[in-house]
VEXGULUM-469524 format. One record per residue (C-alpha): x, y, z. Coordinates in Angstrom, 1 decimal. Layout:
BEGIN
     c1     c2     c3
      X      Y      Z
...
//
This chain:
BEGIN
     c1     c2     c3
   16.7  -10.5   34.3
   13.7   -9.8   31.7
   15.2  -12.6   29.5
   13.7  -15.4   32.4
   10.1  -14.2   32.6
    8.5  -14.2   28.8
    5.1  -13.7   30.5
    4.8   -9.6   29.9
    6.8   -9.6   26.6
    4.9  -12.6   25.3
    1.1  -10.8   25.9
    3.0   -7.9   24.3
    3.7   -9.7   21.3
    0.6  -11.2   21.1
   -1.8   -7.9   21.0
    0.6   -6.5   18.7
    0.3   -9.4   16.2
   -3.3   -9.2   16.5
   -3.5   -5.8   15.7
   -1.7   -6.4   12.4
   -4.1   -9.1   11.5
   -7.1   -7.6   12.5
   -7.1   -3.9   12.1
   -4.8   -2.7    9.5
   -5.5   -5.0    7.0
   -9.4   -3.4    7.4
   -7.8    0.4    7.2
   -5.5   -0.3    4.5
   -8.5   -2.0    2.1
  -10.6    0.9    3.1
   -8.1    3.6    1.7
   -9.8    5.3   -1.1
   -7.6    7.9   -3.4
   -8.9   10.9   -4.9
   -7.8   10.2   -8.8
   -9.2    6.8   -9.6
   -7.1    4.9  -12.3
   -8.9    5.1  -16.1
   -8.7    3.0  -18.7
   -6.0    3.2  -21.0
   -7.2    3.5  -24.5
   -6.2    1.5  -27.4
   -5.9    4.1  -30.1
   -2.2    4.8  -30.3
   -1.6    8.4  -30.2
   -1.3   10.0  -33.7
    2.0   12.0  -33.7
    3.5   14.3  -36.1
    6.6   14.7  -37.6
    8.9   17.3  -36.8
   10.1   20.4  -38.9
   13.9   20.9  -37.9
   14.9   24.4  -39.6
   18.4   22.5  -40.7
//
């Protein structure tokens, strides 16, 4: 029974938590998008009023 011997499943679990610490973390900071965020300006947009033909 697999459930006795922890040794493979344990090495197992071990690379695989090391490869979420170590290496995605690095690949997910390094993501770059192609539209950069702007900043938002702080003149409020001037609207006009509408002409209803009623």
């Amino acid at each position: 029974m697999p459930q006795l011997n922890p040794a493979p499943c344990f090495y197992i679990l071990i690379f695989s938590w090391l490869v979420f610490i170590l290496i995605i973390p690095h690949k997910v900071v390094a993501q770059t998008y192609p539209n950069p965020p702007t900043s938002k300006t702080t003149e409020s947009p001037k609207t006009e009023s509408w002409s209803w033909p009623w």
